[in-house]
N, CA, C, O and CB atoms as a CASP TS submission, in Angstrom:
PFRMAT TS
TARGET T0000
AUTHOR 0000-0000-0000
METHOD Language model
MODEL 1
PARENT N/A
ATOM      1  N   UNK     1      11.830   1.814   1.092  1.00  0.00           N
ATOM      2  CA  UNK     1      10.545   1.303   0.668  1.00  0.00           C
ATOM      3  C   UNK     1       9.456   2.306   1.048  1.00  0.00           C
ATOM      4  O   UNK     1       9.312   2.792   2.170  1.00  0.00           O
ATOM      5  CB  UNK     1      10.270  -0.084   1.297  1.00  0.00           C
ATOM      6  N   UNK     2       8.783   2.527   0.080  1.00  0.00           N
ATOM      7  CA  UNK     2       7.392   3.675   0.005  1.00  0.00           C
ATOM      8  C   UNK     2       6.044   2.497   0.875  1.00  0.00           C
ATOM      9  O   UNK     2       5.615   1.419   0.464  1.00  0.00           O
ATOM     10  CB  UNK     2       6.800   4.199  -2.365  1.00  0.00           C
ATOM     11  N   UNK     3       5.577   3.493   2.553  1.00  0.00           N
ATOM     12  CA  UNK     3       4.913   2.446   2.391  1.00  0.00           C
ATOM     13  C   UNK     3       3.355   3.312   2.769  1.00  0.00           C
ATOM     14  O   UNK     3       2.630   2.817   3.632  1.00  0.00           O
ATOM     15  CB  UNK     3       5.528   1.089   3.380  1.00  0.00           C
ATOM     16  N   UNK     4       3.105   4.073   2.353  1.00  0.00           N
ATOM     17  CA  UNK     4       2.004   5.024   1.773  1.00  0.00           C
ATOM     18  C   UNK     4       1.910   5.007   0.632  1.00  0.00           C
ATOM     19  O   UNK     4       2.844   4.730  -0.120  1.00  0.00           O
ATOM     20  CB  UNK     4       2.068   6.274   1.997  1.00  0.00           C
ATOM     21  N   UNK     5       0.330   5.409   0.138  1.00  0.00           N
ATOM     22  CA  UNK     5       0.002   4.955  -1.110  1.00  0.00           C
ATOM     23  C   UNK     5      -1.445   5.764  -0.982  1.00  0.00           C
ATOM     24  O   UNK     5      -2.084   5.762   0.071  1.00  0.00           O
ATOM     25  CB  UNK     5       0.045   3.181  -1.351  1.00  0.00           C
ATOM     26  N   UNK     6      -1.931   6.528  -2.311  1.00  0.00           N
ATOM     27  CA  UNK     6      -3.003   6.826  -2.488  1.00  0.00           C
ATOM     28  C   UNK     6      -4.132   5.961  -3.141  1.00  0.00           C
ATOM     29  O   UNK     6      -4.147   5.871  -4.368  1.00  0.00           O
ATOM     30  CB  UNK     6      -2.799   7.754  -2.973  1.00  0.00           C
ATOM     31  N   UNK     7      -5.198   5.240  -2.296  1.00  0.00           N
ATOM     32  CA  UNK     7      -6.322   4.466  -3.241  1.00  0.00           C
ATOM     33  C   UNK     7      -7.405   5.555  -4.273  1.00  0.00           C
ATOM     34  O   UNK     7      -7.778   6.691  -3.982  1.00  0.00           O
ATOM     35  CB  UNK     7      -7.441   3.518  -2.017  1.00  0.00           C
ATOM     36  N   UNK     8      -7.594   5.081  -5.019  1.00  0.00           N
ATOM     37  CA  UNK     8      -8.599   5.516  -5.562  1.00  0.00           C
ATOM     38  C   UNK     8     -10.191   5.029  -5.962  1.00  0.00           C
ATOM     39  O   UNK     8     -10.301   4.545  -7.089  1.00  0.00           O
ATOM     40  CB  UNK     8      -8.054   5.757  -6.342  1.00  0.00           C
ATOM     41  N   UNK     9     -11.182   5.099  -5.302  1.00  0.00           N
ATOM     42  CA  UNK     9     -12.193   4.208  -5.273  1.00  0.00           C
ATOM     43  C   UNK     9     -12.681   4.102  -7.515  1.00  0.00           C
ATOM     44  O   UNK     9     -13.236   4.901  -8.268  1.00  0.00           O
ATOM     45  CB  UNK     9     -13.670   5.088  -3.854  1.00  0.00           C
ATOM     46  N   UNK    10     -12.309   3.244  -7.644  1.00  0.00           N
ATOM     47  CA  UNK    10     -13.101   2.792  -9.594  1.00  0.00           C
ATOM     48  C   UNK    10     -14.472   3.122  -9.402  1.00  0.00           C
ATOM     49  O   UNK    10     -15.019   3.309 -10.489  1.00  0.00           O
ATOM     50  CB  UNK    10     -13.134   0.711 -10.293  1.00  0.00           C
ATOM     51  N   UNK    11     -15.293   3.275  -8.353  1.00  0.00           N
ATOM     52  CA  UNK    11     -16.586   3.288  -8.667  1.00  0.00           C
ATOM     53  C   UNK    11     -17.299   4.872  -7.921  1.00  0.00           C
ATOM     54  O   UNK    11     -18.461   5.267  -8.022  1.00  0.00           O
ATOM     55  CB  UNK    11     -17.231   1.747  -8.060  1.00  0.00           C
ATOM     56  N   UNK    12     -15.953   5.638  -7.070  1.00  0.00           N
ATOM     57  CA  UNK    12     -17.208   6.956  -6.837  1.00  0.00           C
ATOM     58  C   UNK    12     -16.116   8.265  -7.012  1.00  0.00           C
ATOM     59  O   UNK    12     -16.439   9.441  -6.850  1.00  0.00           O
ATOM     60  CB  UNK    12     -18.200   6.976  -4.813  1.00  0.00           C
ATOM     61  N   UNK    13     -14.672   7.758  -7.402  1.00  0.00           N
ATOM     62  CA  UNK    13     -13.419   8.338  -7.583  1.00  0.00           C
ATOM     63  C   UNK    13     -12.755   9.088  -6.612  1.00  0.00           C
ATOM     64  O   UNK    13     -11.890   9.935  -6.838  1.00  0.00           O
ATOM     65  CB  UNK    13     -13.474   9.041  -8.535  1.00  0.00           C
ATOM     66  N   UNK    14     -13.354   8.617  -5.102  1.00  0.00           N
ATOM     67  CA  UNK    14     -12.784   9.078  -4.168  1.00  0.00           C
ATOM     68  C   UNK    14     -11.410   8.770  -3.618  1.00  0.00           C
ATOM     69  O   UNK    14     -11.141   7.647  -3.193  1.00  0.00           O
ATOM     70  CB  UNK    14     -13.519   8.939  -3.464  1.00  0.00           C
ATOM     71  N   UNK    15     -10.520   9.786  -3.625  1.00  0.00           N
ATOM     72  CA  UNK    15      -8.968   9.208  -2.533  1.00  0.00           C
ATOM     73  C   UNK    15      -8.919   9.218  -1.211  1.00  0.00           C
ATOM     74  O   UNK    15      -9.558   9.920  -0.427  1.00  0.00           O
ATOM     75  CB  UNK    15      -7.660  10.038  -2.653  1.00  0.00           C
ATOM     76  N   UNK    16      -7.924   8.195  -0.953  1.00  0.00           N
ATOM     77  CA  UNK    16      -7.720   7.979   0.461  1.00  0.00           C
ATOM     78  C   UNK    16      -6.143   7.561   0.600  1.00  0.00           C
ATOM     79  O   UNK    16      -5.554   6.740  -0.104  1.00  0.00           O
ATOM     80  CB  UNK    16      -8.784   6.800   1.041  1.00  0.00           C
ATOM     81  N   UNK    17      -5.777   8.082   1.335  1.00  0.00           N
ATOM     82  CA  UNK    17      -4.234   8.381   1.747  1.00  0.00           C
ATOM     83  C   UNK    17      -4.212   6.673   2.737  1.00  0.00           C
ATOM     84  O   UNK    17      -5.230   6.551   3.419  1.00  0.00           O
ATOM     85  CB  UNK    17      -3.950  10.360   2.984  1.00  0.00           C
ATOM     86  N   UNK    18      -3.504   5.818   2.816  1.00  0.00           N
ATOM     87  CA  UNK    18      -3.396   4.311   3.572  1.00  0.00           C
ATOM     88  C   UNK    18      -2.162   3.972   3.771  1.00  0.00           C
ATOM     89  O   UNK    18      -1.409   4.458   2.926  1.00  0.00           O
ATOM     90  CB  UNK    18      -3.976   3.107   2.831  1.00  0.00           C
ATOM     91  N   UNK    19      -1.654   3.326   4.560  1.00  0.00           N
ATOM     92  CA  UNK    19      -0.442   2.970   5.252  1.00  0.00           C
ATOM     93  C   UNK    19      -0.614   0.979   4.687  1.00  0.00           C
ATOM     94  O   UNK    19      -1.158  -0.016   5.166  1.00  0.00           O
ATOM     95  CB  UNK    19      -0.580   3.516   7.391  1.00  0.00           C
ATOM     96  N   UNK    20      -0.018   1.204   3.797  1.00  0.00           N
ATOM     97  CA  UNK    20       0.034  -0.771   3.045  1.00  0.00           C
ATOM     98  C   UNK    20       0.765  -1.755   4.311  1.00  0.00           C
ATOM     99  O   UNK    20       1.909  -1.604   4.740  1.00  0.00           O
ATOM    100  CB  UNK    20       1.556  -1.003   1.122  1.00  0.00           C
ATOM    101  N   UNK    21       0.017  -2.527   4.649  1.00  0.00           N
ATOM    102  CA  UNK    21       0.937  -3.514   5.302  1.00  0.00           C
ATOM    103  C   UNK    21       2.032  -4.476   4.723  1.00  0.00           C
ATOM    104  O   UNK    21       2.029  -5.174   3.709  1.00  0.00           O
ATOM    105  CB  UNK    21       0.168  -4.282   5.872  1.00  0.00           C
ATOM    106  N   UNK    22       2.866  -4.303   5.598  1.00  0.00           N
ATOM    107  CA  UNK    22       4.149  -4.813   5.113  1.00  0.00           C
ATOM    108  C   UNK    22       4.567  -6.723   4.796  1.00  0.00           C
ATOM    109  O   UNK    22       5.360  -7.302   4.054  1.00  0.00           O
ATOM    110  CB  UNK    22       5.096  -4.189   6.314  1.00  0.00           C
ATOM    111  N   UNK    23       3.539  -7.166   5.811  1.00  0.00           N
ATOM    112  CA  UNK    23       3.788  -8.920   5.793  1.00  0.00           C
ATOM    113  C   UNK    23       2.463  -9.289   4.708  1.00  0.00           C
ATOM    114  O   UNK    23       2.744 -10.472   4.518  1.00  0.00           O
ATOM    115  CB  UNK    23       3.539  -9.887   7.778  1.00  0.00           C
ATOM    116  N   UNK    24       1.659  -9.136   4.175  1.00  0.00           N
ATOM    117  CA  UNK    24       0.297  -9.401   3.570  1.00  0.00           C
ATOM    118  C   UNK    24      -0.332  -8.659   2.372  1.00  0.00           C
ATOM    119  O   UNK    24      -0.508  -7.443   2.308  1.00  0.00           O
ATOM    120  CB  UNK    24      -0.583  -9.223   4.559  1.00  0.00           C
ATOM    121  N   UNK    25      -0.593  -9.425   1.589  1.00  0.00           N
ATOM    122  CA  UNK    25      -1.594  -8.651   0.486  1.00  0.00           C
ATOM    123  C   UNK    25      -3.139  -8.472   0.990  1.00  0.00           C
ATOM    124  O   UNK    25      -3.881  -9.214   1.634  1.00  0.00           O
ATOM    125  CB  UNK    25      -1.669  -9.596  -1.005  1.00  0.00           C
ATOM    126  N   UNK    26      -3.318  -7.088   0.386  1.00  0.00           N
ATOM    127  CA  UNK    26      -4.309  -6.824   1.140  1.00  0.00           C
ATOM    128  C   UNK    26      -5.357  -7.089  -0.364  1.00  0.00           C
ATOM    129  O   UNK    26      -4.884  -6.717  -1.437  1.00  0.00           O
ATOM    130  CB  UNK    26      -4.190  -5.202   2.067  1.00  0.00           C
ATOM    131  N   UNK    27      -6.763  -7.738  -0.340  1.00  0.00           N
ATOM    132  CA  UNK    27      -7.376  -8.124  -1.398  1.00  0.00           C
ATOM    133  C   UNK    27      -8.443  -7.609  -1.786  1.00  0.00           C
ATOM    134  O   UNK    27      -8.934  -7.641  -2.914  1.00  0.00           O
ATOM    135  CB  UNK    27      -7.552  -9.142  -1.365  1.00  0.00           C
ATOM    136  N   UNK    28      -9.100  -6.767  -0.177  1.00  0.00           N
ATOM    137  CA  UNK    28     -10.307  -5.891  -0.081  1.00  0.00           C
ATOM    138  C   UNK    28      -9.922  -4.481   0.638  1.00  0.00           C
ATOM    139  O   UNK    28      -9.314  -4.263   1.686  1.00  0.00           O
ATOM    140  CB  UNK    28     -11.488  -6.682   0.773  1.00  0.00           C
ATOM    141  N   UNK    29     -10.305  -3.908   0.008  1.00  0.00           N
ATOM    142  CA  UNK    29     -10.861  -2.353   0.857  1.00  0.00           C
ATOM    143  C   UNK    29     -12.027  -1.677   0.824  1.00  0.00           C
ATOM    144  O   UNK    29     -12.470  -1.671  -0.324  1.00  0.00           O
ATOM    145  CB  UNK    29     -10.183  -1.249   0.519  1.00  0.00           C
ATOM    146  N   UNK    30     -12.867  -0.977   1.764  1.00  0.00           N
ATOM    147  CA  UNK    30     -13.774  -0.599   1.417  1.00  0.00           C
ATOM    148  C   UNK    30     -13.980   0.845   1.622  1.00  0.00           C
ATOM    149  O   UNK    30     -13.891   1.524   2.645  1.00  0.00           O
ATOM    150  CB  UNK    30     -14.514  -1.315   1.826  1.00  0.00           C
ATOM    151  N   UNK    31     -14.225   1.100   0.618  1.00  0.00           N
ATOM    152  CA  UNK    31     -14.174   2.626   0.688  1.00  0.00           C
ATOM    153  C   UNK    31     -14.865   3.638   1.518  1.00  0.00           C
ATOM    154  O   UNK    31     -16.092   3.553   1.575  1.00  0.00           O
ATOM    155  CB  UNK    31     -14.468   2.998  -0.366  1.00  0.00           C
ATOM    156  N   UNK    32     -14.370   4.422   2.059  1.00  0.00           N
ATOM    157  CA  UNK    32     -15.241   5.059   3.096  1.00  0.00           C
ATOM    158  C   UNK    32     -16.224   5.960   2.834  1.00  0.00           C
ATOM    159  O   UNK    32     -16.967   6.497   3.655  1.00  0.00           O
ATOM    160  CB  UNK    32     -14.563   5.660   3.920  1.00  0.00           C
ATOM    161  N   UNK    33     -16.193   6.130   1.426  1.00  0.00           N
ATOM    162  CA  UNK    33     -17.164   7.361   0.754  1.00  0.00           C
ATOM    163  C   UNK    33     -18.529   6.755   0.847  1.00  0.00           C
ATOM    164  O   UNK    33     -19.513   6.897   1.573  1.00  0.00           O
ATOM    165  CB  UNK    33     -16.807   7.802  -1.000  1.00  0.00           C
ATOM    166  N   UNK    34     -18.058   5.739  -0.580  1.00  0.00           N
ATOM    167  CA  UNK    34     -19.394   5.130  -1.188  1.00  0.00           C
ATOM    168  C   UNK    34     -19.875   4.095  -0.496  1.00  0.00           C
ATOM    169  O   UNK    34     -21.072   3.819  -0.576  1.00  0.00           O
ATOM    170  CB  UNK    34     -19.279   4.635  -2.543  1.00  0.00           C
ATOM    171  N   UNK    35     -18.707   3.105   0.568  1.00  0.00           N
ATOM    172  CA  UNK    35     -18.856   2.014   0.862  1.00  0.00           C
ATOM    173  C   UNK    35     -18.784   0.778   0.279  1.00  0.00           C
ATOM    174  O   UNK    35     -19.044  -0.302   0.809  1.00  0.00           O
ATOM    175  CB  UNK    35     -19.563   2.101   1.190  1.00  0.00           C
ATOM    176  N   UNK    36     -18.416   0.993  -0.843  1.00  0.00           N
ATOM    177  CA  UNK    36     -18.401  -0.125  -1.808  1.00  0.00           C
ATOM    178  C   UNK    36     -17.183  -0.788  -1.434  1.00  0.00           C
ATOM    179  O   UNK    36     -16.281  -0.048  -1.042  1.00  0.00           O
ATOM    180  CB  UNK    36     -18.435   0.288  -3.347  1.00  0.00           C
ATOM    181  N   UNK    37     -16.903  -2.353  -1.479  1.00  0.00           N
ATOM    182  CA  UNK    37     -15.723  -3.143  -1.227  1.00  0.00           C
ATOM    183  C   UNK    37     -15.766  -3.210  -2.766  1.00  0.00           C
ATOM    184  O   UNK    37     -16.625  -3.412  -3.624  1.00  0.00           O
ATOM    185  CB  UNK    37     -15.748  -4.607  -0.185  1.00  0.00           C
ATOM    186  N   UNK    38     -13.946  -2.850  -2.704  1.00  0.00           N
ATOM    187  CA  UNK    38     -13.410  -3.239  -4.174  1.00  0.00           C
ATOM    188  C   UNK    38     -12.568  -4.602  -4.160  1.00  0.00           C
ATOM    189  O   UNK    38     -12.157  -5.249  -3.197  1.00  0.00           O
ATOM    190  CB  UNK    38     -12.391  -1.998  -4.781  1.00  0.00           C
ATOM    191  N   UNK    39     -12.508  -4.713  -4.822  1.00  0.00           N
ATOM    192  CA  UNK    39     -10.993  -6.057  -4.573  1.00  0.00           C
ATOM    193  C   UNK    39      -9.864  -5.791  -5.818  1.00  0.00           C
ATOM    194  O   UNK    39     -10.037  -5.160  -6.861  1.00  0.00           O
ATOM    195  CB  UNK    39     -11.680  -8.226  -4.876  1.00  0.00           C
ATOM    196  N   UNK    40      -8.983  -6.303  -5.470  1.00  0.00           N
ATOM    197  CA  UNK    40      -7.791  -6.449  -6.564  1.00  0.00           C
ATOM    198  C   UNK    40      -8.256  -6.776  -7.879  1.00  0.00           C
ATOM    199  O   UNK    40      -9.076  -7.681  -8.036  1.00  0.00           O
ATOM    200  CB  UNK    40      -6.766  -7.566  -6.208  1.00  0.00           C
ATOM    201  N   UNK    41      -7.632  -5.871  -9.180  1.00  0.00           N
ATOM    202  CA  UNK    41      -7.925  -6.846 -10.609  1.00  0.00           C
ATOM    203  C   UNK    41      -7.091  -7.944 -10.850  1.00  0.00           C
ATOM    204  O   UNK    41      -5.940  -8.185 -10.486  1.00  0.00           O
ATOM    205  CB  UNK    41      -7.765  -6.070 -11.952  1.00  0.00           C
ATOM    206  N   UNK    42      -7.989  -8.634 -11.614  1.00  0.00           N
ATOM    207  CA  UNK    42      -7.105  -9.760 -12.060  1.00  0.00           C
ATOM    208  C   UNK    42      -5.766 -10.031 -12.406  1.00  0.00           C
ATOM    209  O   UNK    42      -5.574  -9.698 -13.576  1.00  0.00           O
ATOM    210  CB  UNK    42      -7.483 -10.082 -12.865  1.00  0.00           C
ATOM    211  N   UNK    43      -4.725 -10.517 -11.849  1.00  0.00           N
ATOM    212  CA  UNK    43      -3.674 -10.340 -12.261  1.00  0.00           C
ATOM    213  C   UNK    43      -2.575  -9.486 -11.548  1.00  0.00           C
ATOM    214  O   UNK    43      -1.365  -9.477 -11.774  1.00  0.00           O
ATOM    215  CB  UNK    43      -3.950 -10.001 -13.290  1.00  0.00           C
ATOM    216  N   UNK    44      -3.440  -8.624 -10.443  1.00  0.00           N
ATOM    217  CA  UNK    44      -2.816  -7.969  -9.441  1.00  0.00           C
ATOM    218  C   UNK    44      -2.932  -8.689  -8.246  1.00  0.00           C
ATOM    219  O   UNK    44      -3.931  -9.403  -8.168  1.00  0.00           O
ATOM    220  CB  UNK    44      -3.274  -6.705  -9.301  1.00  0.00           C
ATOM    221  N   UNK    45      -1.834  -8.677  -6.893  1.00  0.00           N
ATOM    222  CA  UNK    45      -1.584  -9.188  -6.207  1.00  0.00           C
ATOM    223  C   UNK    45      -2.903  -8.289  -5.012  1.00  0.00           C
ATOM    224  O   UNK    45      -3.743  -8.922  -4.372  1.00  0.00           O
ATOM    225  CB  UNK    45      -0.013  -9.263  -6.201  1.00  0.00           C
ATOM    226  N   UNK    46      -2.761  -6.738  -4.977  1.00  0.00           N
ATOM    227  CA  UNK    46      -3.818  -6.680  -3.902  1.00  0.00           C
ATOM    228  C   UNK    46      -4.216  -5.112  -4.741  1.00  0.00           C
ATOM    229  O   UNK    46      -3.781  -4.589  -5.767  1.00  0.00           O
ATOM    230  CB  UNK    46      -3.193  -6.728  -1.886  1.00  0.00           C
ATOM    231  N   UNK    47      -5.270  -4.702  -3.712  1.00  0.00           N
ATOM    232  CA  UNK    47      -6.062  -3.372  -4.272  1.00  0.00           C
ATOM    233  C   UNK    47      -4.527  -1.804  -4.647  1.00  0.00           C
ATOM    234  O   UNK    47      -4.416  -0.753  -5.278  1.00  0.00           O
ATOM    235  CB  UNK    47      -7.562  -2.790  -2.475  1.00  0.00           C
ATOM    236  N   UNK    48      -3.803  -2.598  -3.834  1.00  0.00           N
ATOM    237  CA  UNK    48      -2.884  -1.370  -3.927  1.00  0.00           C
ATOM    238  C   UNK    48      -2.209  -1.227  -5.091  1.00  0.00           C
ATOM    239  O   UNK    48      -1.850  -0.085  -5.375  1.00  0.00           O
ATOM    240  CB  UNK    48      -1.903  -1.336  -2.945  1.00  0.00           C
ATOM    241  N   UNK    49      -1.905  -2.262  -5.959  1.00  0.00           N
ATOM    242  CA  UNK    49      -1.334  -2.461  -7.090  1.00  0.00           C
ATOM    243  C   UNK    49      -2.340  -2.500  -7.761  1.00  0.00           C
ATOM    244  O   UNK    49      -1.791  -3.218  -8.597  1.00  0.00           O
ATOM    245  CB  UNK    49      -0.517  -3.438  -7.241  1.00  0.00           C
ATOM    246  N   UNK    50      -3.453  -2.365  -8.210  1.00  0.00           N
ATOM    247  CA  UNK    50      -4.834  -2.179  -8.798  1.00  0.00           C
ATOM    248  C   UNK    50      -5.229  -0.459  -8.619  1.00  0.00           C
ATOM    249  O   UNK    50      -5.924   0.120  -9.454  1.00  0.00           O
ATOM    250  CB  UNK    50      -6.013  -3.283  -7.888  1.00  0.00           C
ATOM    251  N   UNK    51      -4.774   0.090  -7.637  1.00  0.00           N
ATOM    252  CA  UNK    51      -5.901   1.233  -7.570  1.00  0.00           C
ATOM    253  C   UNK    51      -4.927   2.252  -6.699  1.00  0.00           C
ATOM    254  O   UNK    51      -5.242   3.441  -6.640  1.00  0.00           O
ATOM    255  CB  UNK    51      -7.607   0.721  -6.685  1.00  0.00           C
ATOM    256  N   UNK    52      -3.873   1.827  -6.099  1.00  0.00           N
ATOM    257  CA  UNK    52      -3.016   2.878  -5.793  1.00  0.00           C
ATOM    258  C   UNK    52      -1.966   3.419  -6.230  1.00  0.00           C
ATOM    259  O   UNK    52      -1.252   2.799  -7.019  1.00  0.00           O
ATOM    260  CB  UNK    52      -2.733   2.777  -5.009  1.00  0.00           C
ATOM    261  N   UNK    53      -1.699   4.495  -5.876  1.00  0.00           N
ATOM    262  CA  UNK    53      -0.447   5.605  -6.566  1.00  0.00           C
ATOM    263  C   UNK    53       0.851   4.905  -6.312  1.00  0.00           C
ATOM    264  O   UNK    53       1.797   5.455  -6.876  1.00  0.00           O
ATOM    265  CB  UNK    53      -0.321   7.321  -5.745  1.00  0.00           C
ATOM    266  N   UNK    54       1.134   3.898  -5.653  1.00  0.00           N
ATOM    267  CA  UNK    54       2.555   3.223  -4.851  1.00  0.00           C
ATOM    268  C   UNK    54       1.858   1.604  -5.188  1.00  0.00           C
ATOM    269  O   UNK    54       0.695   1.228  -5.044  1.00  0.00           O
ATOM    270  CB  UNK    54       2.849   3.763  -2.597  1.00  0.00           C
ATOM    271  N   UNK    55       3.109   0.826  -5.701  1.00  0.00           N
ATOM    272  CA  UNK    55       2.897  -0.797  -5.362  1.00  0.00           C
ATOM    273  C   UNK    55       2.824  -0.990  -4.448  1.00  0.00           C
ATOM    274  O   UNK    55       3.339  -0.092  -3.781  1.00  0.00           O
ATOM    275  CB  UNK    55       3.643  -1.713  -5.619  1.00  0.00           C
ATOM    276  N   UNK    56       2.144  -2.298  -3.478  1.00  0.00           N
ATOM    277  CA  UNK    56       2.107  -2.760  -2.615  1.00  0.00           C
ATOM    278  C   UNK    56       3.991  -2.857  -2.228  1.00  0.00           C
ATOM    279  O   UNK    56       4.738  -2.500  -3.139  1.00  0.00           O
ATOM    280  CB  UNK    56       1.124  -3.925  -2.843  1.00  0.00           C
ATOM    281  N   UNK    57       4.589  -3.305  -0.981  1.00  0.00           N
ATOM    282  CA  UNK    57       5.586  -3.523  -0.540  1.00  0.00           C
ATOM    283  C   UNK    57       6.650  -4.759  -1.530  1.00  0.00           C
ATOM    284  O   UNK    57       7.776  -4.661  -2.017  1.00  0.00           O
ATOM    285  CB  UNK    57       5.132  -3.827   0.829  1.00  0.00           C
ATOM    286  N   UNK    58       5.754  -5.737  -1.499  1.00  0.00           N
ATOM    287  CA  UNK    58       5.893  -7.127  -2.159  1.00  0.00           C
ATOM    288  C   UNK    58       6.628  -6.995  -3.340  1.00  0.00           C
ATOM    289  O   UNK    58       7.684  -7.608  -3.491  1.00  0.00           O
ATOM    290  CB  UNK    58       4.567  -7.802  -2.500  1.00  0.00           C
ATOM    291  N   UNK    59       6.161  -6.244  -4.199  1.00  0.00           N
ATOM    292  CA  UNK    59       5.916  -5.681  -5.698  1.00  0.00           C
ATOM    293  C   UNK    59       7.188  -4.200  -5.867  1.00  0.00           C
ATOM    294  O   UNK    59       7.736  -4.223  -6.969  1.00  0.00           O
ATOM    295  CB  UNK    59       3.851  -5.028  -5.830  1.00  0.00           C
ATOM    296  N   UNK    60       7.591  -3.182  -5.069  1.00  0.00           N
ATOM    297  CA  UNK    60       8.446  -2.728  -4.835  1.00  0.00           C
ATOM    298  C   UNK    60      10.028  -2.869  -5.256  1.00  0.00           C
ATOM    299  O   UNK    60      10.868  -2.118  -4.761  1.00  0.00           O
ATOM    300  CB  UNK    60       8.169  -2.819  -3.985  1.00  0.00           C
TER
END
């Protein structure tokens, strides 16, 4: 199981390299650039399956 993952902020297109937790969907992150909290799209379980290079664990 892959449990690194690259985010990508939708609103300033910054990456960030994150370690996904393994028991929990994660629903917010906030980006460290812009600061903006993103959340999951509709239909996705958390931001990582929305906006990262790797599914969340769950989803795997």
């Amino acid at each position: 199981m892959i449990m690194e993952s690259t985010l990508t902020c939708p609103y300033c297109g910054f990456k960030s390299t994150e370690i996904m937790p393994e028991d929990m969907c994660q629903f917010f992150y906030k980006c460290s650039q812009c600061e903006t909290v993103i959340k999951a799209q509709p239909g996705d379980c958390c931001v990582f399956c929305s906006y990262g290079t790797v599914k969340c664990p769950s989803m795997q």
